[in-house]
N, C-alpha and C positions, 0 to 999 in steps of 0.2 A: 504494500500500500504506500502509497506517496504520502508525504510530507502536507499534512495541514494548514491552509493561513489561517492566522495567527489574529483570532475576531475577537480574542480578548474576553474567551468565556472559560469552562471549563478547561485546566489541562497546564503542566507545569514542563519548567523549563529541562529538558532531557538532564541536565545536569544537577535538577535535585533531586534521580532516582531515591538516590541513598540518602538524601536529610531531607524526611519531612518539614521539618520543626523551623527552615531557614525560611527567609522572605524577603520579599520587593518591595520598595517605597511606593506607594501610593497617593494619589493626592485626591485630597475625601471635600466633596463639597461640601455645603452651607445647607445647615438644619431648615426645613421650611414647611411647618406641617399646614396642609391643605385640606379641602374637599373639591373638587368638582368635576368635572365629565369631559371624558374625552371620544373622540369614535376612532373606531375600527373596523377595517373590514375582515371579516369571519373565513376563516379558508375555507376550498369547498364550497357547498351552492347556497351559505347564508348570505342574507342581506347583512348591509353596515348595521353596524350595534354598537350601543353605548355602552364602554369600562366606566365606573365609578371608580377612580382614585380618592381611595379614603386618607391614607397620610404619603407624604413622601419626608425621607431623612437621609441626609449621608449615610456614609458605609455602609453595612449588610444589617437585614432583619430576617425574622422566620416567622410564620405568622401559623398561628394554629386557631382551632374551634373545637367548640361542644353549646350544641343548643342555638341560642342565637348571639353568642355573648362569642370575640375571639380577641385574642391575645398577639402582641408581637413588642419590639425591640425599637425605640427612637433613641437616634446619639446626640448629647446633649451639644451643641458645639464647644462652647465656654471650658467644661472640662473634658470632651473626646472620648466620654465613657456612657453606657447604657442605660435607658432606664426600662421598666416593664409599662408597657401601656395595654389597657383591654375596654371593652365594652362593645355596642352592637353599632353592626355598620352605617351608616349613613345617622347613627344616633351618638351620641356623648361619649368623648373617649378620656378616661381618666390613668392617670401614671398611678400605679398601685404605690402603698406604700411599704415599700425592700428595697432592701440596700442597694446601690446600684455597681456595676461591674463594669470590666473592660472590652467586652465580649457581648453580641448579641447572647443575649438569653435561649436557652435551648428550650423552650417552655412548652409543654403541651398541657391542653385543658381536657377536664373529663370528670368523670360522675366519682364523687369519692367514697368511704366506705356506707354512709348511710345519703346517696346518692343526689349531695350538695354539690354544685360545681365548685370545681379544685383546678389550684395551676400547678403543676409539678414541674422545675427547674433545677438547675446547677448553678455554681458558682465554684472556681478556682481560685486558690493561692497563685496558680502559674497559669496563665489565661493562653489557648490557644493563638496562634499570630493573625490577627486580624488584616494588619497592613498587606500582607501578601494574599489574603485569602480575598480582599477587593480588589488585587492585582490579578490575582490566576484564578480567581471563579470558586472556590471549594475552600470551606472554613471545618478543619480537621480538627476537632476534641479533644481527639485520641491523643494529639502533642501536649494538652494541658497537663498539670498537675496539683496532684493534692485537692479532685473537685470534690464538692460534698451536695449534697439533693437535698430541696427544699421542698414543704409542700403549703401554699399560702390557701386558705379556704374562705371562698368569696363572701360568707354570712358572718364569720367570725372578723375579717379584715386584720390578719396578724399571717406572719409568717412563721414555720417550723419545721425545722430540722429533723429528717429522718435518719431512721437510724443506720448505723454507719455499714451500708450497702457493700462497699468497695473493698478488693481484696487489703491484704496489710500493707499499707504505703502505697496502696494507689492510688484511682481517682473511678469517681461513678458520673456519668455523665449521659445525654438527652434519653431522662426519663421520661414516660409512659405514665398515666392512670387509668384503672375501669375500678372503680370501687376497693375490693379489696387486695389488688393487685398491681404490683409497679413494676414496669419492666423497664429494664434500663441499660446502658452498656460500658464496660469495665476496662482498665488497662494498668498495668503495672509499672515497673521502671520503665518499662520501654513498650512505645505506641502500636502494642497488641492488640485489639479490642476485642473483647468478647462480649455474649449477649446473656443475659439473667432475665428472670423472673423473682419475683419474690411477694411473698403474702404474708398475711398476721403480722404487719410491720417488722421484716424482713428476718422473724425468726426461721422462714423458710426460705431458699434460693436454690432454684432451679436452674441450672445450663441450657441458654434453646442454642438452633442452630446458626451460623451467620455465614456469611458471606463466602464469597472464594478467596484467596492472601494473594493473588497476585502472583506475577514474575518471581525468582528470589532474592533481585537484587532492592524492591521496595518494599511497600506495606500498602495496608486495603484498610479501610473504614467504614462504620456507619455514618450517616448522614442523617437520618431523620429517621423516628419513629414515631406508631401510632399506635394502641392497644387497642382493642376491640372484642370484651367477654373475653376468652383464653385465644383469642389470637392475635399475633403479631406481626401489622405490616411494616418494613423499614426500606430504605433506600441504602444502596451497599456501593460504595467507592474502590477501585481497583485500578492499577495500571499493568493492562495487561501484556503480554506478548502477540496476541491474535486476538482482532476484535471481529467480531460473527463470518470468525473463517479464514479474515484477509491477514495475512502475517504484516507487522507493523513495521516502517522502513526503520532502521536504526539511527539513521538520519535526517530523521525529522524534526524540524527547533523546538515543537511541542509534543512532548512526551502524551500521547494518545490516555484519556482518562474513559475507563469506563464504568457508569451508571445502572443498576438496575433494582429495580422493586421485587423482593421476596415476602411470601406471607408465609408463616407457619402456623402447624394445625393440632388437634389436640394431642398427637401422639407426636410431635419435634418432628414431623417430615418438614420441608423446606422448599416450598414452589417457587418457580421462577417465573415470574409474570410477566415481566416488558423488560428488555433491555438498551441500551444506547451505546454510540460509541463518539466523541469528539470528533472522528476524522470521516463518519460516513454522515452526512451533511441531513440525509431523509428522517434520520435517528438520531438527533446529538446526545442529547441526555434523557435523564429521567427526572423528573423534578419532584417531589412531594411524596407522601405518602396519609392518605386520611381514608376515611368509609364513609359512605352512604346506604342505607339499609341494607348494613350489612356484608355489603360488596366493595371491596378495595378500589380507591380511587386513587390514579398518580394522574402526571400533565408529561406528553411525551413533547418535550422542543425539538425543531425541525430547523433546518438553517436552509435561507435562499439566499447567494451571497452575502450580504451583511445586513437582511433582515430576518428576524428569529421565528417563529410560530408556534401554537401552542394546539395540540390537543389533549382534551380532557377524557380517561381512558378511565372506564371501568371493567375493572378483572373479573369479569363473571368467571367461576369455577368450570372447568369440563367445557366449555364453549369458547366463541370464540370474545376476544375482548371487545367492546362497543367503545366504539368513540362517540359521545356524546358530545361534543361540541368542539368546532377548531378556529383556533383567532388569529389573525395577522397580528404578532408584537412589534413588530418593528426593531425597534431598537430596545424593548424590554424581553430580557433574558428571565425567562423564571425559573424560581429556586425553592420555593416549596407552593404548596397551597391545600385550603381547608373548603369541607363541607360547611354551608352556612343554608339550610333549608334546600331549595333549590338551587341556590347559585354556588359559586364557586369565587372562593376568597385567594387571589395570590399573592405573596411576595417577589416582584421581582426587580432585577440590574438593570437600571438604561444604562446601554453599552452607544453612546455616541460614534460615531466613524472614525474618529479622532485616537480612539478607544483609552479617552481619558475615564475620570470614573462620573459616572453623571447621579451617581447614587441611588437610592432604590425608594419603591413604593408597592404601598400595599393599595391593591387594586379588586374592583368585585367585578366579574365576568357575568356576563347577562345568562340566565339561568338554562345550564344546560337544553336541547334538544338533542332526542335520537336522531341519528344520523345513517350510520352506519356498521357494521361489525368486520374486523380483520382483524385476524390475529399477530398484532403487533409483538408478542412476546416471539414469535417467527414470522418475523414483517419482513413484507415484498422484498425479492431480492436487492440488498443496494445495489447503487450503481457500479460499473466498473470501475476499479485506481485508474482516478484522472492520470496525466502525465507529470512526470516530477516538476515541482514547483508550479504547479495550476491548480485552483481550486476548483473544489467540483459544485454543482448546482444542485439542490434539491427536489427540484422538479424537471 
């Protein structure tokens, strides 16, 4: 496979196979929260529709839901660090009161043990590298240290400390809730991740299964999870040797990242449901992980020269996946998103032509429509490896 340009999304520089942990200067714009509407046209044979931009903030956020209430990350500018903001979209958003960090919040919301909405989050002594993860697209955990899991309960308005989850001198990071259960993922001296379970506040912990580890010469990661009753969707990070088949050129200036969404099921099997790869332009990533009654939802992004597209993919089991809706982003890369009723809530990059950082926003997508069904977890053959140094087109 040929050598990918360089769109300033996903995918790092071939020369930090072996250090995760290192990073690029970035240059993070001006805080500017907003509301108002923007259009798009819808890939596919929808008419123009209006995105609701609920906030937009320098650097990186994640935006999660439960119910009608969702959660994500604004950076303060003054001091360059995080605060938790949540409430309903196009309705009042207020900054929780927890301490604030250096690091988008890894926050996901959900029903807690006697089935009050609950935000469950991290915070680390050693915060993963932010500056580069706005440079190269992908904000890795697994580099933090020493993170510990909070769980803030939205009737009591106080935050607390669970109990201490993470192996001895590690770190426990993007927890999970469904009531009496937190699933969440682990890492030791060095940026291993594994994936847990744990119930009756964490007297019990279970091993699920995760990801593939990549090449030998890097490391693989989670990216986002979601729990749902005893199952768990996540998004899983990898560089790998061969992306859906195509052997990766050794010298390409971006090291090929690939994404995909895995749900596992009561007995730890581990399905692969969609996957992506940086350097085949119809697939680039996988963005998100959430449910909607019941059925795993992620966002597959698409690249057509340097503007990005989204569709909204649900994992029906045993069939094929349905794409339920697909948006021209343009210049917004997205990076995770939430069920919110009908529509769908995302976090994503404007990634300007410049490919300076244009900062990110949490956006509502007008409420899914069936569409169509493919099974994009073995989606249409890519195209053939353009010729070296040409990009290839998406369509």
């Amino acid at each position: 496979m040929s050598a990918a340009t360089d769109h300033g999304a996903p995918g790092r520089a071939s020369s930090r196979r072996s250090d995760p942990s290192s990073g690029r200067l970035a240059r993070l714009a001006s805080l500017a929260l907003a509301s108002l509407v923007v259009l798009v046209t819808p890939t596919g044979a929808h008419a123009q529709a209006e995105i609701t931009v609920l906030a937009t903030t320098s650097g990186l956020t994640h935006v999660s839901a439960y119910g009608s209430t969702i959660a994500f990350s604004k950076r303060d500018p003054a001091t360059g660090r995080y605060r938790l903001v949540a409430g309903r979209p196009g309705g009042t958003l207020r900054t929780l009161a927890v301490p604030s960090r250096k690091a988008p919040f890894d926050v996901d919301l959900g029903p807690g043990r006697d089935g009050a909405l609950t935000a469950v989050y991290s915070r680390c002594a050693v915060e993963p590298d932010v500056e580069s993860a706005v440079a190269e697209g992908t904000l890795d955990y697994s580099t933090a240290r020493r993170c510990r899991l909070y769980r803030y309960v939205f009737s009591e308005g106080r935050e607390r400390v669970l109990g201490r989850l993470a192996r001895e001198g590690g770190s426990a990071f993007l927890p999970t809730v469904w009531r009496d259960r937190i699933a969440y993922a682990s890492a030791g001296a060095t940026p291993r991740a594994g994936l847990f379970v744990s119930t009756a506040g964490g007297a019990h912990r279970r091993r699920l299964p995760r990801g593939p580890a990549g090449d030998a010469s890097s490391h693989a990661f989670p990216l986002i999870m979601d729990l749902r009753g005893t199952r768990l969707a996540f998004t899983w990070a990898n560089f790998p040797d061969t992306c859906d088949g195509y052997t990766i050129d050794p010298e390409a200036r971006v090291e090929p990242l690939e994404t995909a969404l895995y749900v596992t099921t009561d007995v730890d099997r581990l399905r692969r449901v969609a996957s992506a790869c940086n350097q085949i332009a119809a697939r680039f990533s996988v963005a998100g992980a959430a449910w909607r009654d019941g059925v795993p939802v992620t966002g597959l992004v698409t690249l057509s020269g340097r503007s990005f597209g989204l569709d909204v993919l649900a994992a029906r089991e045993g069939s094929s996946n349905a794409i339920l809706g697909g948006y021209a982003a343009g210049e917004m890369l997205a990076d995770s998103l939430a069920v919110v009723g009908a529509s769908v809530v995302a976090a994503v990059r404007v990634r300007p032509a410049d490919q300076s950082d244009g900062g990110s926003r949490v956006i509502m997508l007008p409420p899914p429509l069936p569409r169509r069904a493919n099974r994009v977890g073995r989606a249409p053959t890519p195209p053939p490896p353009a010729a070296p140094g040409t990009a290839r087109s998406a369509r």
